[in-house]
C-alpha positions in Angstrom: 0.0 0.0 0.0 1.1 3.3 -0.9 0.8 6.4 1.1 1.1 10.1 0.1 1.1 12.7 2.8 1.1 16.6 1.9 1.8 18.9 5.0 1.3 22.8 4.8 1.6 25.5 6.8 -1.7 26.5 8.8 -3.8 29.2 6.9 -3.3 31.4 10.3 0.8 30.9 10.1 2.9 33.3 7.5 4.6 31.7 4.8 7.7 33.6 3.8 8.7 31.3 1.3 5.7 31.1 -0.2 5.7 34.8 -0.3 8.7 34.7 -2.0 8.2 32.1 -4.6 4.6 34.8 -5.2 6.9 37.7 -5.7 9.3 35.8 -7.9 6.3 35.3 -10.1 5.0 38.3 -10.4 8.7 39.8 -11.3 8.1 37.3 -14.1 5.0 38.4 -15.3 2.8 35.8 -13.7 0.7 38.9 -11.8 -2.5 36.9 -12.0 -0.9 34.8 -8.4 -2.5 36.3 -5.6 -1.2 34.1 -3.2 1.5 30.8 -2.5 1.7 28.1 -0.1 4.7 26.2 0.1 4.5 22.6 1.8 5.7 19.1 1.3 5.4 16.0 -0.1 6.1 12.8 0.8 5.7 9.3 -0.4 5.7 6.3 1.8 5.6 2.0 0.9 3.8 0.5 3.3 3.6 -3.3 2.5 1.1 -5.3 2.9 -1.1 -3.9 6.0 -4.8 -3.5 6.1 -6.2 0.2 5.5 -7.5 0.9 9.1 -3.9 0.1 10.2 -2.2 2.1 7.5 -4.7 5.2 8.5 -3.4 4.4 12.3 -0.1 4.6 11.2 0.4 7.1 9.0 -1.5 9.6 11.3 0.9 8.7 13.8 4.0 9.4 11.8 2.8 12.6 10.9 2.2 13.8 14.6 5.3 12.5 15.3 7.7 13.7 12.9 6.2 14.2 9.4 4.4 17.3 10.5 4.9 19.9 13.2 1.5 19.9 14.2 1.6 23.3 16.2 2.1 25.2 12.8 1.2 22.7 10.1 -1.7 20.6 9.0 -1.8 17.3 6.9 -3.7 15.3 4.7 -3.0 11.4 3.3 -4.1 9.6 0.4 -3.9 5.8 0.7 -4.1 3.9 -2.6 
């Protein structure tokens, strides 16, 4: 089973790289971005483990290190 978890920053916390990557952008002539969020991406191989215990697992991996949970949120897709 295959996992992929994206973690962003929370909507409430500033994103100075995203900022940047906006402004970079618009320098380029891209003016129609209003706004950038900047998170990650990761990919995990799970093996062969039932969903409910994937779901268990990977939710535990992101509050443990994947995320930082006080300024970021995540979201998984198993397939």
């Amino acid at each position: 089973m295959k996992a992929k978890v994206y973690v962003t920053l929370k909507k409430s916390v500033l994103d100075p790289q995203g900022k940047t990557v906006q402004h970079a952008l618009s320098t380029m002539g891209f003016n129609e971005v209003k706004d950038v969020r900047v998170g990650k991406y990761i990919e995990l191989e799970l093996g062969e483990i039932s969903k409910s215990q994937a779901e268990q697992k990977i939710k535990t991996m992101c509050e443990k290190l994947l995320a930082n949970t006080v300024i970021e949120e995540y979201r998984y897709e198993l397939n």
